[in-house]
Each structure stands twice: as structure tokens, then as C-alpha cells.
N, C-alpha and C positions, 0 to 999 in steps of 0.2 A: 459691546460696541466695537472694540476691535478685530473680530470676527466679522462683522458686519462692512467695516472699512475693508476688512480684509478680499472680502467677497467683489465689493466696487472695484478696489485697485487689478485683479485678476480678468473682471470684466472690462476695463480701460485697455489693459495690456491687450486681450484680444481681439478689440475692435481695430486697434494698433498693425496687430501682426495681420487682419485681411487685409487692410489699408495698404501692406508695405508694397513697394516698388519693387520690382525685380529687375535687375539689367543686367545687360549683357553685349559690353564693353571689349570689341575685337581690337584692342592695344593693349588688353591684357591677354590674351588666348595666344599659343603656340603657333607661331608662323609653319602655317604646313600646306598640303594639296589633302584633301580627302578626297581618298579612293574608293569606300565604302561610308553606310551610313553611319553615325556615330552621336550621341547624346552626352553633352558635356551644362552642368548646370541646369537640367530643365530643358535645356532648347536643344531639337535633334536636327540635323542636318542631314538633308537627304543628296546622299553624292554617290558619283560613281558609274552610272549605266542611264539612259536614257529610255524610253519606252521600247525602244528600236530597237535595243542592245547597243547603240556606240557611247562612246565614251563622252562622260559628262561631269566632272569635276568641279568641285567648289573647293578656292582656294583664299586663303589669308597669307597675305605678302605685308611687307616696308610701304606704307605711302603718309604723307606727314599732311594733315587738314588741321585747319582752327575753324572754331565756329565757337560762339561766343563765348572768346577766352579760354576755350576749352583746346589741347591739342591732343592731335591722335594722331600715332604712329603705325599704327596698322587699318588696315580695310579685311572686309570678305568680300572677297568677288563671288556672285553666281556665277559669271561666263556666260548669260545667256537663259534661253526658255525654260521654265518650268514644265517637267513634266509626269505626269501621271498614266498608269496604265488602264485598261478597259476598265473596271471595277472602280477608279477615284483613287487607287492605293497613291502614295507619293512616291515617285521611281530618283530623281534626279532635278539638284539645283532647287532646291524648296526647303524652309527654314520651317521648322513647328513647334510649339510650344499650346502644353494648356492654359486655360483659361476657365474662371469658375463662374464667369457669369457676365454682367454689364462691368464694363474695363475702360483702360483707356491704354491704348499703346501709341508712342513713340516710336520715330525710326530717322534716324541721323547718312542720309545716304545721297548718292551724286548718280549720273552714268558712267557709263566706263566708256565713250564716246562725248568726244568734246563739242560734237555739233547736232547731233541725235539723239530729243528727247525718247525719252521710256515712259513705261506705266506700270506700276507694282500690283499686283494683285492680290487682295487680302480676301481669303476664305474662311470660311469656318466649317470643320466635321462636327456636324453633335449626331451621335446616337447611329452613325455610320452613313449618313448622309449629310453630301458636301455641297454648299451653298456659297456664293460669292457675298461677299459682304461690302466691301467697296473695292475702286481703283482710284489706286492714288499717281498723280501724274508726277513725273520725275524731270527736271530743268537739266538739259544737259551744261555741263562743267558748271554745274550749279551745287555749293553743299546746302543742305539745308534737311528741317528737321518738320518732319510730317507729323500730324496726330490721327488718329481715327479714335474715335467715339463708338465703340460696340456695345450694342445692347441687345443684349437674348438668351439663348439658354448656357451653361456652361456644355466645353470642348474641345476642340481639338483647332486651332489658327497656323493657318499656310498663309507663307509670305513666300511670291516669287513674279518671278518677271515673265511681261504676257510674249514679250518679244526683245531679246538684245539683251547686254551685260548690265547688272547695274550693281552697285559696292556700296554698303553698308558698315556705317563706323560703329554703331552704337542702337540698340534696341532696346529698350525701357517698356515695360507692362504696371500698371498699376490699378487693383480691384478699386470697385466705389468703395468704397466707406459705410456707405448705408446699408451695404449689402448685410459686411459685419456687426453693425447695430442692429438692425434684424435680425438676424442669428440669436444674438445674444437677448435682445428683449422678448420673444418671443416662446418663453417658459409659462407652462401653465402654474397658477399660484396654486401652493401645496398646502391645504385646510390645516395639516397636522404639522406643519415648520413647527421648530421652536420659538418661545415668545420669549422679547427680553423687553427690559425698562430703560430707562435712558440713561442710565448708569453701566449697561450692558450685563445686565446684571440677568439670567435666564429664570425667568417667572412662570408659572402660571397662566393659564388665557383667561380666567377668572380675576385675575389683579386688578385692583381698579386703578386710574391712571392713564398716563401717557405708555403706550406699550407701541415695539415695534413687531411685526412679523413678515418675512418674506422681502425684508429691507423696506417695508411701509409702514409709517407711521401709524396710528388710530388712538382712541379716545376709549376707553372702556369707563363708562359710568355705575 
């Protein structure tokens, strides 16, 4: 029987860790300019060169927001358009992160113009073609905390602006849940498991009784 618990509590645990949230939280990251691309936690930032070759930089400065109850000392600024070269590659001012399937992501972000809305642009690469997956509108000198609803294959997620700066406090991803309960329930049942008794006692498949196998109960007469 404890083996058996044992088996449940490791399947809990990993329905648990697809479920978990990832964030990524710019009041904790290094106040800097990137000048090239760079991957810190999962999430790669594309800086540095624009498709043109001029310069295009993402940077993290001091700027102090609350949004509900929460304060943040730091932003990421894009500075401006996302861009990509002939082929879809990400060149400049574009946020990426994978993603394994139906998600849900968060983004806690303002413009960086006090009177000129923006529009975010959320992509997805799966399997080396890139698809738009939605636009989300941005409320200038507005904070506030957007979701999107993705559903589709797992891949590769671009977050950038279709036009103009816009600063991002905080990023959150988080897989469904069901995803991970799928995973896990989806074992073919093994004829030859061991068979135990309610006592956890490993029997025989000839025992008569209450007998478990494969963490299923049954009835042997």
C-alpha cells in the first residue's frame, strides 16, 4: 500500500510542476541596455540591430508602478517596433519564451507615450513557422494587466510592438493543468504489474479477494 500512495503522491507532484507559473518579474533583473541578444530564465530578448542593421536596443531602467497592491521598481522598455528579418528570424526588440502547449500568459505593461495607444503583438513559432496569434491593445499612461488564452501546438511566443515603445513590468506564463493530467493518465495498463492486497501486502494474481493492480482495485473470486 505504500508504494501505491507512493506512486499517487509523485503523480500529484507532477501534475503540479506542468501547472506551475513562470514569471518574470523586471524589479528583479539587472537595470541595464542590451546590446546584443541574451537569455536569462527562459525568456530571450532579442536586442541590439534592427533588420536594417541600425540600432535597436532593449533596455531596463528605475520607474516605480503599483497595480493591485503590487509595486515595481523597474520596467523593460522595447523602444519601439519589433523586428524580424526576411526568413521570420527575431532580429531586434522582441521578448521569447517557449511554451508547451494550450497556456495562458499574462503581461503587466503601459506605453511609453502618455497620449499614444499601442498594440502588442503575440506570435507563435511552432515547427519554424510563424503565425500571429493575437493583438492586444495597449491604453496609453494606462498600467494594466492583459491575458491571452493560447491554444495550439507547443513553441516558440513573440511578444513585441507593432509600432512605438511600450514597457513591460511583469510577464507570467502558466500551462493548463489538464495538459499535465493527460500526460500522466495516459499509461497503457501493464497485464504483468505486481498484484498487492489491501494490506499492501504483494500477492499473487490468483488470490482471491480484494486485490489491487496498476493502482486499481478488483474483486478476484
Amino acid at each position: 500500500m505504500k508504494k501505491i500512495f507512493t506512486l499517487v503522491a509523485a503523480a500529484m507532484m507532477a501534475v503540479c510542476a506542468n501547472a506551475q507559473t513562470t514569471e518574470w518579474n523586471f524589479s528583479e533583473w539587472e537595470a541595464k541596455e542590451f546590446k546584443q541578444t541574451e537569455t536569462k530564465d527562459g525568456l530571450t530578448v532579442y536586442s541590439g540591430t534592427d533588420a536594417s542593421g541600425k540600432a535597436a536596443t532593449v533596455i531596463i531602467d528605475a520607474n516605480n508602478k503599483t497595480w493591485n497592491d503590487i509595486t515595481y521598481s523597474q520596467r523593460l522598455k522595447l523602444g519601439g517596433t519589433g523586428s524580424f528579418d526576411e526568413t521570420g528570424t527575431p532580429c531586434s526588440r522582441i521578448l521569447a519564451f517557449d511554451v508547451n502547449g494550450d497556456c495562458k500568459i499574462e503581461v503587466l505593461l503601459t506605453t511609453s507615450n502618455k497620449t499614444d495607444d499601442r498594440v502588442l503583438i503575440v506570435d507563435m513559432n511552432a515547427n519554424g513557422t510563424k503565425t500571429e496569434v493575437t493583438k492586444v491593445p495597449c491604453t496609453a499612461n494606462e498600467v494594466d494587466c492583459k491575458t491571452i488564452e493560447y491554444k495550439g501546438e507547443a513553441g516558440t511566443i513573440y511578444l513585441y510592438s507593432e509600432s512605438g515603445g511600450i514597457n513591460i513590468y511583469d510577464i507570467k506564463y502558466t500551462p493548463e493543468s489538464s495538459t499535465g493530467i493527460y500526460d500522466i493518465t495516459k499509461d497503457k495498463v501493464d497485464a504483468n504489474a505486481p498484484v498487492y492486497n489491501l494490506a499492501g501486502q504483494r500477492v499473487s494474481k490468483e488470490t482471491k479477494g480484494i486485490l489491487i493492480q496498476n493502482g486499481k482495485k478488483f474483486i478476484n473470486k
